[in-house]
TORMI-464721 format. One record per residue: x, y, z of N, C-alpha, C in turn; chain. Coordinates in steps of 0.2 Angstrom, whole numbers, always signed. Atoms other than C-alpha are relative to their C-alpha. Layout:
N
X	Y	Z	X	Y	Z	X	Y	Z	A
...
REM end
This chain:
346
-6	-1	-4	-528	+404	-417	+1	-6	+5	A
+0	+5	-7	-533	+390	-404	+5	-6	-5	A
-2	+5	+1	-525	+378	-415	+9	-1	+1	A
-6	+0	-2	-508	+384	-411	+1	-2	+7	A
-4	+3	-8	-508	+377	-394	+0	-8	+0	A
-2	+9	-2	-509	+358	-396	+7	+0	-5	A
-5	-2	+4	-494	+363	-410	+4	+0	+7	A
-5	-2	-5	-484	+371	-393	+0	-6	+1	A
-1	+6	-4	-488	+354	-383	+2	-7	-5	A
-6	+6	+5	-482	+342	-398	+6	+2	-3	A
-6	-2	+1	-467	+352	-403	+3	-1	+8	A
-4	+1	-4	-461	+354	-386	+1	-7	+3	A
+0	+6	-1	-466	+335	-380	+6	-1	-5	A
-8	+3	+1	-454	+331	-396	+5	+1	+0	A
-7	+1	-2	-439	+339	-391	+3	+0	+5	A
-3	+0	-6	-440	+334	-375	+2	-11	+0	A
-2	+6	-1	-440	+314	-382	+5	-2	-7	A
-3	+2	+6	-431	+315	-400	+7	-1	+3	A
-7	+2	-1	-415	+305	-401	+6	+7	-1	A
-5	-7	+1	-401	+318	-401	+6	-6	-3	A
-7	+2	+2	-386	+313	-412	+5	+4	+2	A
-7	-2	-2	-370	+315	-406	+4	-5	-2	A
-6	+4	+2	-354	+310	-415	+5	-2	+7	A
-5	+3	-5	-342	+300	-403	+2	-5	-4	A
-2	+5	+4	-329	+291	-407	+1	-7	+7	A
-1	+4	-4	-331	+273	-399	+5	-6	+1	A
-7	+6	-1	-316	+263	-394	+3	-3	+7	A
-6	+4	-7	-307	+252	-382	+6	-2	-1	A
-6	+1	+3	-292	+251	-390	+6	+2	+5	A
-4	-3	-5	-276	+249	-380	+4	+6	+0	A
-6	-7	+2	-266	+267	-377	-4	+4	-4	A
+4	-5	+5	-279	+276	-390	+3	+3	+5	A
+0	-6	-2	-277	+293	-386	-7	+4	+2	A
+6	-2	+0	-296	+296	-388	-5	-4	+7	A
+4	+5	-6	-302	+281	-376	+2	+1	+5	A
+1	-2	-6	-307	+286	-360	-1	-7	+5	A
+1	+6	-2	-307	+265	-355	+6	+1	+6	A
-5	+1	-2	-297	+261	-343	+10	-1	-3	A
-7	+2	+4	-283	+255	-354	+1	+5	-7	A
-1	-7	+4	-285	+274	-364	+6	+3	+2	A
-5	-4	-1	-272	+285	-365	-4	+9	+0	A
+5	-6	-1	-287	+300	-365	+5	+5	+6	A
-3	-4	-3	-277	+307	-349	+3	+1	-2	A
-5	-1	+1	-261	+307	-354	+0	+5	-7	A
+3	-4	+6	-268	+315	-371	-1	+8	+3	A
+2	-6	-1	-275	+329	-362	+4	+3	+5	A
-5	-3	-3	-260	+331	-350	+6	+4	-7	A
-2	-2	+7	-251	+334	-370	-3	+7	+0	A
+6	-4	+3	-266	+345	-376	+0	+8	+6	A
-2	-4	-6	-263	+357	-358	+7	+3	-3	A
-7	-3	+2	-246	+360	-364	+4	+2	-6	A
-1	-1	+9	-246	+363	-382	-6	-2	-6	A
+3	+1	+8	-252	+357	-400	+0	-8	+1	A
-2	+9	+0	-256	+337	-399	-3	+1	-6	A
+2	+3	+7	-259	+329	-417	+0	-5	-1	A
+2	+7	+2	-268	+313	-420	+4	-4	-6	A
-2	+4	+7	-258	+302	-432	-2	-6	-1	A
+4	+3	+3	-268	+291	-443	+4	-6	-5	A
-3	+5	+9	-256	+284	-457	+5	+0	+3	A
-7	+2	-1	-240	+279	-459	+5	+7	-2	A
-4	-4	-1	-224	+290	-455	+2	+6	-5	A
-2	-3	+6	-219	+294	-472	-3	+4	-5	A
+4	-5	+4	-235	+302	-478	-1	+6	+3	A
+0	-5	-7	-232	+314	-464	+6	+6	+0	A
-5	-5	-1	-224	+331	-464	+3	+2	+8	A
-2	-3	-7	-216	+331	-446	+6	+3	+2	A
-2	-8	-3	-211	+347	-438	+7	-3	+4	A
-5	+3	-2	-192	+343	-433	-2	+4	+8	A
+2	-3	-6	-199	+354	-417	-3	-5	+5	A
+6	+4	-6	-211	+342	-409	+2	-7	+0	A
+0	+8	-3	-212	+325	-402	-4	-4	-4	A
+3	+6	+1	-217	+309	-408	+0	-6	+5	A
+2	+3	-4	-226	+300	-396	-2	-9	-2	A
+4	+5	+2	-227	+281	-399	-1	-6	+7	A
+0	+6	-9	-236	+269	-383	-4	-5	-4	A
+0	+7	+0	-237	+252	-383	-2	-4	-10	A
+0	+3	+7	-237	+249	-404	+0	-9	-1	A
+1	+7	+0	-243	+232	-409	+1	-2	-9	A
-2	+1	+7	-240	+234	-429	+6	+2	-2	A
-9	+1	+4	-223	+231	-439	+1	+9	-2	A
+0	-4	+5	-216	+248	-444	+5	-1	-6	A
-2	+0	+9	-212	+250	-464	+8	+2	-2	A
-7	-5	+0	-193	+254	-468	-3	+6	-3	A
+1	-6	+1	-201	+269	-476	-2	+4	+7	A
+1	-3	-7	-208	+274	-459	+7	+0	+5	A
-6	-2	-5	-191	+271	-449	+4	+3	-4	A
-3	-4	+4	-184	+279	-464	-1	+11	+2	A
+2	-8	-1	-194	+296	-462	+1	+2	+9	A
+1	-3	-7	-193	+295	-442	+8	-1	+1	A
-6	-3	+1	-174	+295	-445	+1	+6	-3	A
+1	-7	+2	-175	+310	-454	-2	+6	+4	A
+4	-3	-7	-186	+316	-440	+6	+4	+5	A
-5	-2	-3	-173	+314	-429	+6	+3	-1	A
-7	-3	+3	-157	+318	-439	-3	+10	+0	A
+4	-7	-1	-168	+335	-439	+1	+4	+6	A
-1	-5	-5	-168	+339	-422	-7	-2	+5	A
+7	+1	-4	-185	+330	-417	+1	-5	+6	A
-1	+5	-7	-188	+319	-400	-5	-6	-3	A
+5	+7	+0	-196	+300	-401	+0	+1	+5	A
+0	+3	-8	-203	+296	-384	-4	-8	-4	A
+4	+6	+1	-206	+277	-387	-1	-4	+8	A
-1	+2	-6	-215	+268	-374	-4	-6	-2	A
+4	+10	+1	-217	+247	-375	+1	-3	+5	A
+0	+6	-5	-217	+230	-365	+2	-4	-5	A
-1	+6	+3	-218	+217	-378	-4	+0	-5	A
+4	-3	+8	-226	+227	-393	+6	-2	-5	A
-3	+2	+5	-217	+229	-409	+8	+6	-1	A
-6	-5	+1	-205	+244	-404	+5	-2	-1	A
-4	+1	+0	-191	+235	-405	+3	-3	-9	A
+0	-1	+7	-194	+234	-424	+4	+5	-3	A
-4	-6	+4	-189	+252	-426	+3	+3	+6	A
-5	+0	-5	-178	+252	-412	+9	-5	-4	A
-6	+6	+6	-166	+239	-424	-1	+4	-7	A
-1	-2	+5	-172	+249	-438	+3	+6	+0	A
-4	-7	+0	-165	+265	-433	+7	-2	+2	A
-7	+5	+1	-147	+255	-430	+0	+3	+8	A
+0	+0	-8	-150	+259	-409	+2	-6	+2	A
+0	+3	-3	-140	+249	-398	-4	-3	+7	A
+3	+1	-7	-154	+243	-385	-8	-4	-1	A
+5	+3	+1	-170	+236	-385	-4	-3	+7	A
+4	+5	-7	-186	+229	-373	+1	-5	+3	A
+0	+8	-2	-182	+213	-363	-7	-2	-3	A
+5	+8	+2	-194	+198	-369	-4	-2	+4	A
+2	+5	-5	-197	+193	-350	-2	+7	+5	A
+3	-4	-3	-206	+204	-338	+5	+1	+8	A
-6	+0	-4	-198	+212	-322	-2	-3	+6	A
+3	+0	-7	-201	+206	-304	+3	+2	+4	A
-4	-2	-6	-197	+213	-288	-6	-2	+5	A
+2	+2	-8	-200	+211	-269	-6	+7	-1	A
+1	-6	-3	-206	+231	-269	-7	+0	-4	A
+3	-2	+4	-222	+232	-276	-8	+3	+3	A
+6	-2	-3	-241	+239	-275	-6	-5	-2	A
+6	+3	+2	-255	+228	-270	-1	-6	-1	A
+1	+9	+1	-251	+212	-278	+9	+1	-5	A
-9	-3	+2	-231	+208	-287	-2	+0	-8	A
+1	-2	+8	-241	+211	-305	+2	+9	-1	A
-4	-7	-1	-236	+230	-300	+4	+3	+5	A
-6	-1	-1	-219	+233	-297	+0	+8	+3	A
-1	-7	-4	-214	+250	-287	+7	+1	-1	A
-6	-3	+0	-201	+260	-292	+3	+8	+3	A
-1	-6	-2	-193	+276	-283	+8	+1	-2	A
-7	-6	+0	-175	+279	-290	-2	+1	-8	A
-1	-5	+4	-177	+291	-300	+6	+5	-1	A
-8	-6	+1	-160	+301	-308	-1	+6	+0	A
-1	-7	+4	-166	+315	-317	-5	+5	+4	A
+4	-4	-1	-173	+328	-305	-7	+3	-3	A
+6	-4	+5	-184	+337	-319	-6	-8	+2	A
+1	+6	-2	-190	+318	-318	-5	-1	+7	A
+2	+1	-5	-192	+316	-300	-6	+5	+4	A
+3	-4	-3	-198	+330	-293	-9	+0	+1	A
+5	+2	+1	-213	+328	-284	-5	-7	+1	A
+1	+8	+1	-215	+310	-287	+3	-5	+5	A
-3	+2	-5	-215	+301	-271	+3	-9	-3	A
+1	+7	+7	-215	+283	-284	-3	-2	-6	A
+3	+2	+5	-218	+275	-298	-4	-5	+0	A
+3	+7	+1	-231	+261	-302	+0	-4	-6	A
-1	+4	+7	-228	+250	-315	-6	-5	+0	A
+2	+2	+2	-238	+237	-322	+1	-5	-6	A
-3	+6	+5	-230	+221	-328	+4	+0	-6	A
-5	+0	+6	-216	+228	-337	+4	-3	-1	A
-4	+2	+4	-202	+225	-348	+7	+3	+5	A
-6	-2	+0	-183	+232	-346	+1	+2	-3	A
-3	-1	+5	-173	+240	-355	+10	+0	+0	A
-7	+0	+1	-155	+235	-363	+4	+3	-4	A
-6	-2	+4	-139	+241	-369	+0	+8	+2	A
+1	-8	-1	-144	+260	-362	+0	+0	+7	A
+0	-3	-6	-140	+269	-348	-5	+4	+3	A
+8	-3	+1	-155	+274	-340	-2	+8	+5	A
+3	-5	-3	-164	+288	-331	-4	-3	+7	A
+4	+2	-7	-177	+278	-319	+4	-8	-1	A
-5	+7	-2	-171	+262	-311	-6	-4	+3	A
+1	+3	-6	-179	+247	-303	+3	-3	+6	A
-5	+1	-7	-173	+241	-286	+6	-4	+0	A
-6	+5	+1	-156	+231	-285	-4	-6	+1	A
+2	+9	-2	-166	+215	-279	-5	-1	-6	A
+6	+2	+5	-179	+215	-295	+4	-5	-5	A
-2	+4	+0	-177	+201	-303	-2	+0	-11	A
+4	-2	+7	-179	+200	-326	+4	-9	-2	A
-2	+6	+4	-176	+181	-335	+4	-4	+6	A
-4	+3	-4	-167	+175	-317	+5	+3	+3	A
-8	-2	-2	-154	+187	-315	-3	+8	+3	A
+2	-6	-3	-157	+199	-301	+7	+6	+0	A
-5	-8	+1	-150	+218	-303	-6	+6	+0	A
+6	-8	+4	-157	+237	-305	+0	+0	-7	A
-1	+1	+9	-163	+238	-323	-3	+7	-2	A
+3	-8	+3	-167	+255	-334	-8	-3	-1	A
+6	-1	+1	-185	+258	-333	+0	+5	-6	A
-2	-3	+5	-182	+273	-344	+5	+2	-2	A
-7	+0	+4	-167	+277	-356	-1	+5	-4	A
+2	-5	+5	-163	+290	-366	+7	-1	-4	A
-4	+1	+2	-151	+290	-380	+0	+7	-7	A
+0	-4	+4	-145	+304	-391	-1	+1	-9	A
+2	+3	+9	-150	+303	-413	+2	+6	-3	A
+0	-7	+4	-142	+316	-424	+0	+6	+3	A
+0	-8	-4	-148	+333	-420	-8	-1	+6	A
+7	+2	-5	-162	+323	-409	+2	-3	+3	A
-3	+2	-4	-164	+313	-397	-9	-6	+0	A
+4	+6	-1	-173	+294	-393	-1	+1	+8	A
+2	+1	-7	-183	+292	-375	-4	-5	+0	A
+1	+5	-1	-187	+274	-371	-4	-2	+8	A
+2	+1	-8	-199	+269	-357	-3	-8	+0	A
+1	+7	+1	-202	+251	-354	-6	-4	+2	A
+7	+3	-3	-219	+251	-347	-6	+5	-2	A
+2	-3	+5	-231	+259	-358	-7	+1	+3	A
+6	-1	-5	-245	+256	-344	+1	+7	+3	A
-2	-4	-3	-239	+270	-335	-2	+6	-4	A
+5	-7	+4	-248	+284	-346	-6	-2	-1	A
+8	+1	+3	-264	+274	-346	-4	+3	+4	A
+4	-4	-6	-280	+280	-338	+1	-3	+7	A
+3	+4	-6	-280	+267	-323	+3	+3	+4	A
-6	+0	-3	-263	+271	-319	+1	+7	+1	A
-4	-9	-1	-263	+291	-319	-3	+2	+9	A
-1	-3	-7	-270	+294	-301	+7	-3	+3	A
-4	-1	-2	-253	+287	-296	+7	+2	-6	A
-4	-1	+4	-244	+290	-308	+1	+9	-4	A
+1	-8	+3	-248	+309	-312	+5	+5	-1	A
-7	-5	-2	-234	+319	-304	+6	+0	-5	A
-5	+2	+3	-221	+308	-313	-3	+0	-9	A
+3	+1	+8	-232	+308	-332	+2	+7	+0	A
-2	-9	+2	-232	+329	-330	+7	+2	-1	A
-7	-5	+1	-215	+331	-327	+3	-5	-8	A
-3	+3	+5	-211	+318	-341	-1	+5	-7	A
+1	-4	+3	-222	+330	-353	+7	+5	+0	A
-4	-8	+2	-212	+346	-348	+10	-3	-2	A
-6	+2	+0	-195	+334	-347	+1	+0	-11	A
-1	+0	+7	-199	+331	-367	+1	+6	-2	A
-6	-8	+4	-194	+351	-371	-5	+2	-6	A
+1	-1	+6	-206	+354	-384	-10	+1	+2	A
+8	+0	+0	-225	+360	-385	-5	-3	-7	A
+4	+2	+9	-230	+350	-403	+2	-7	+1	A
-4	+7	+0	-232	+332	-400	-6	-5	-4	A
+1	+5	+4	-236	+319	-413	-4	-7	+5	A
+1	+9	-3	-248	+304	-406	-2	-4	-2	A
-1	+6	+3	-245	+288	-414	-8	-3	+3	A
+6	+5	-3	-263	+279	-414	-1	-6	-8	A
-1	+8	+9	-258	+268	-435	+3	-2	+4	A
+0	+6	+0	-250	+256	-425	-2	-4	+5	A
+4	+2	-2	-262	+250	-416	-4	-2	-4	A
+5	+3	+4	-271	+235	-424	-7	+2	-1	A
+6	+1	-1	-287	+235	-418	-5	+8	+0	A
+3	-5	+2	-288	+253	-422	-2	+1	-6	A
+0	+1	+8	-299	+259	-438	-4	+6	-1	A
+3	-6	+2	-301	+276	-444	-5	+2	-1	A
+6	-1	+5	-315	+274	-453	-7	-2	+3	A
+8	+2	-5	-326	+267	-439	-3	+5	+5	A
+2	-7	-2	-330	+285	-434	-10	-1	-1	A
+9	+3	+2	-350	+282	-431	-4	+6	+4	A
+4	-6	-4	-363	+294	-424	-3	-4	+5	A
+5	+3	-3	-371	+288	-408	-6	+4	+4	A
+6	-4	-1	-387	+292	-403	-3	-2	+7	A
+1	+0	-7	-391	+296	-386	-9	+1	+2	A
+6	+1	-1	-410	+290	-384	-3	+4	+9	A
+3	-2	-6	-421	+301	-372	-7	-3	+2	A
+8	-1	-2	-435	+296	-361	-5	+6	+1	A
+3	-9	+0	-449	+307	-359	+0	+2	+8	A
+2	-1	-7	-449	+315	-341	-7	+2	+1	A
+5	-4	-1	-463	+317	-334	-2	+5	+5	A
+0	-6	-3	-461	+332	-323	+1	+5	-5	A
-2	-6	+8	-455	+341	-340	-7	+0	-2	A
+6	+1	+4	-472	+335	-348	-3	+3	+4	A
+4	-5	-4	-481	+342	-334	-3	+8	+0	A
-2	-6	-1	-472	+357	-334	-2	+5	-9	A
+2	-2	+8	-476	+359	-353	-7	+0	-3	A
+9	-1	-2	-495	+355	-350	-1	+5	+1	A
+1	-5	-4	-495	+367	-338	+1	+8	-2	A
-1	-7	+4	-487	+382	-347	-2	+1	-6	A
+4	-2	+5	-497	+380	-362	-7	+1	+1	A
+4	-1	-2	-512	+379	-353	-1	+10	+0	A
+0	-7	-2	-510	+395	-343	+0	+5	-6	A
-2	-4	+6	-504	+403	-362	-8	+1	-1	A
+7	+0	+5	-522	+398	-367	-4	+4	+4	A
+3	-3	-7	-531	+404	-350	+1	+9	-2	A
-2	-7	+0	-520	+422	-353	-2	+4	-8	A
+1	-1	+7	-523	+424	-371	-8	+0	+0	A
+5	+1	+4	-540	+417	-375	-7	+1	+6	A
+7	+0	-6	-550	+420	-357	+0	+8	+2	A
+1	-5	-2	-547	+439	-359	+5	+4	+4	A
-6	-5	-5	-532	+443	-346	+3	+4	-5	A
-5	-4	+1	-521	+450	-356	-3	+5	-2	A
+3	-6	+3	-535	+462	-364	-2	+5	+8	A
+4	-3	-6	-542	+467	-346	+11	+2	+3	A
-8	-2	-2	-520	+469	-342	-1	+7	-5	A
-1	-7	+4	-520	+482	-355	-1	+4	+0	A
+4	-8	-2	-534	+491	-350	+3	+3	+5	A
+0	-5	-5	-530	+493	-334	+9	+3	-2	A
-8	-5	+2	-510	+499	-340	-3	+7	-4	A
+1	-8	+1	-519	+512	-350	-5	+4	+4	A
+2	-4	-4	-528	+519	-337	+2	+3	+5	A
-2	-3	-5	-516	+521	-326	+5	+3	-3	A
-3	-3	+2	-506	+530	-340	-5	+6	+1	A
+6	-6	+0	-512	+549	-339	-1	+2	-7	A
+2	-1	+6	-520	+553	-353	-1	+8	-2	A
-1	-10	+0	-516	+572	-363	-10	+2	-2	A
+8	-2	+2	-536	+580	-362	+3	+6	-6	A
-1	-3	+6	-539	+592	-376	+2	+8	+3	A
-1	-6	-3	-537	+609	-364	+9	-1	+1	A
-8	-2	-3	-518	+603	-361	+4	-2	-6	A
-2	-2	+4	-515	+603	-378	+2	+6	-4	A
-1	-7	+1	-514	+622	-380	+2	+3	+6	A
-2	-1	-8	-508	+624	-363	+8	+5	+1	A
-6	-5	+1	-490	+629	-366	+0	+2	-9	A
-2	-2	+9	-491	+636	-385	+1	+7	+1	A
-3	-7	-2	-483	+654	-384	-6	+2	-4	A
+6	-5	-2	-492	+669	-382	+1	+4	-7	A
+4	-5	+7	-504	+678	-398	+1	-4	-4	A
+4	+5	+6	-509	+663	-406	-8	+0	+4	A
+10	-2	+0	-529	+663	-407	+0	-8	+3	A
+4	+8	-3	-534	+646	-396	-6	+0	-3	A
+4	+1	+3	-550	+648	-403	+0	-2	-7	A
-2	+3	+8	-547	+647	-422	+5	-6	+0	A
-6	+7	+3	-532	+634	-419	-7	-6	+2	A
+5	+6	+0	-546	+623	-410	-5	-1	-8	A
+3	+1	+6	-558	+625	-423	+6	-3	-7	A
-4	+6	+7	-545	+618	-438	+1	-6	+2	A
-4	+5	+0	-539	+607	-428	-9	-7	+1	A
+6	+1	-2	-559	+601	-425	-3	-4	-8	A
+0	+3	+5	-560	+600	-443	+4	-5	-4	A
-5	+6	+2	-547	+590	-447	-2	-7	+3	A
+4	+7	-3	-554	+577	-435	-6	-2	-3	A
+8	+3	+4	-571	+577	-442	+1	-1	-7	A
+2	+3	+8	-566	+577	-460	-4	+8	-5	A
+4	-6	+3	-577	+594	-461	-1	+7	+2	A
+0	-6	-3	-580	+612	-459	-8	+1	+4	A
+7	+3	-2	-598	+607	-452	-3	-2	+6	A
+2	+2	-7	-596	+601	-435	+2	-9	+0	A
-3	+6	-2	-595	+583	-427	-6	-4	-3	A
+7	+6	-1	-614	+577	-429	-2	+2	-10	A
+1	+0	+8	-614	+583	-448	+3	-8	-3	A
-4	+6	+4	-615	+566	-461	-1	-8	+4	A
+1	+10	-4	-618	+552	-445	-3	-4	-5	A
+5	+4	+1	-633	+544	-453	+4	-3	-5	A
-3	+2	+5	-624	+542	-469	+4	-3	-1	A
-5	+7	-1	-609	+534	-463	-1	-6	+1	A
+3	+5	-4	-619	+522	-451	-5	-4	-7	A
+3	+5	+6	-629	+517	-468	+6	-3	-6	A
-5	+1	+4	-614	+515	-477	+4	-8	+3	A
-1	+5	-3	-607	+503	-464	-4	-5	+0	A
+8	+5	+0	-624	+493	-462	+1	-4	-7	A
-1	+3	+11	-621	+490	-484	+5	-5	-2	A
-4	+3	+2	-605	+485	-482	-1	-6	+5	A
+0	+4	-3	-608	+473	-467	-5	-4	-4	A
+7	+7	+5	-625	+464	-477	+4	-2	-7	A
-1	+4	+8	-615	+463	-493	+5	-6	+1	A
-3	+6	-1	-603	+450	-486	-5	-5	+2	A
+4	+6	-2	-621	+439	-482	-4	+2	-6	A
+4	+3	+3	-630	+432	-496	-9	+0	+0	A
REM end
């Protein structure tokens, strides 16, 4: 029995230092949906995720059954899309589905020409007088579209782009300045497609991590502005994203030593309670302080014109084995025992 307690102190020591595998996915990929980096889209993911059905999208467009109900989400895209891909997200849209595309000087303008939209990202970044911190972010507060504003004391941007050829929704300030030619420019745009509709955002910063404590108010109402609880988020075209490097990382534990301690300590005491007798002297005295039935208060309540002397008697013999008494037969057994106790020694 003793052996089982140096077993408790090295099974518990082990799993107080064995590596624990844990799957994580790890990336710093710009916009990922999954990356909690600064430069993740992790919040704006689980601001989706709060409001409906979000779906990771891995492949390309065309291998893809999407729901003309939900959104496709594509921010800051760095990979060419396939005419079959602007193919199928024409279909999408002819359907009745929403794009929300949001770039600077990625490749959106790829399938912003491929869908035959007249518009696209400026090339040249915006400057203004109004901005926060430092003039690499730009401050925006005209806001058109109430659902839009509400709530949203400002926007903060982060070295966007513009948008042309479309009437917009959010504005920069009259004095902001793009390629030399100062004016208010569409920040975001919308344009109707079919039985869908294109929403175009020019600064694809503005749903990353860094940027959501100011940015919160105006990210939420964008969600509920999209109309739809199923949204599709674009993470194939992002180069430096790679499916397949899904890897287990193993979170290495130290041993604590107040845990070891405490593991010592409560196996000791086991072995104290167990093998120094407590728990047999615990037992006694619980049955001692149970009352115990004597042999007069077992006929105590038996109804009346049963013979108590005769029931004792069977019940006397039943116990002993005989019609005899209790001292008939001892020696015999006690030699019997003895026989069998010597026959196990040689």
């Amino acid at each position: 029995m003793r052996y089982v307690y140096p077993f408790l102190i090295f099974a518990s020591i082990f799993l107080l230092i064995v590596p624990t595998a844990v799957p994580v996915m790890k990336t710093s990929v710009d916009f990922c949906m999954l990356s909690t980096e600064w430069n993740g889209c992790s919040q704006f993911a689980k601001v989706l995720a709060e409001r409906g059905n979000l779906i990771w999208i891995l492949y390309p467009y065309n291998t893809l059954d999407l729901d003309d109900k939900g959104v496709l989400i594509v921010v800051g895209p760095d990979v060419d899309f396939s005419s079959l891909e602007i193919e199928a997200v024409s279909n999408f849209l002819n359907r009745g589905g929403t794009l929300l595309l949001a770039d600077d000087f990625g490749t959106a303008n790829n399938l912003i020409a491929g869908l035959g939209i007249a518009a696209k990202f400026y090339d040249s970044p915006l400057g203004d007088i109004f901005y926060c911190k430092r003039a690499d972010f730009p401050v925006v507060a005209r806001i058109e579209d109430q659902k839009l504003s509400y709530g949203v004391e400002k926007l903060v941007l982060n070295v966007p782009s513009v948008i042309t050829g479309l009437e917009g929704e959010v504005f920069s300030s009259k004095v902001s300045v793009v390629g030399g030619k100062r004016e208010s420019y569409p920040i975001m745009a919308e344009t109707s497609y079919g039985e869908g509709r294109v929403i175009l955002l020019s600064d694809p910063d503005i749903l990353i991590n860094d940027m959501m404590t100011e940015n919160r108010n105006f990210v939420e109402n964008l969600v509920a502005y999209l109309g739809s609880d199923l949204f599709y988020f674009d993470d194939a075209h992002h180069p430096d994203f790679n499916p397949y490097s899904i890897t287990a990382v193993y979170v290495h534990r130290e041993l604590d030593r107040e845990k070891a301690f405490m593991v010592f300590t409560f196996v000791a005491a086991l072995l104290l309670f167990i093998e120094g007798g407590i728990a047999r002297i615990i037992v006694r005295a619980i049955g001692r302080l149970m009352p115990a039935r004597r042999g007069a208060d077992l006929y105590k309540d038996l109804p009346e014109g049963i013979d108590i002397k005769t029931l004792k008697r069977i019940v006397n013999e039943i116990q002993t084995g005989t019609k005899f008494g209790d001292s008939y037969g001892q020696g015999r057994r006690g030699k019997g025992f003895y026989r069998a106790a010597k026959r196990g020694n040689p």
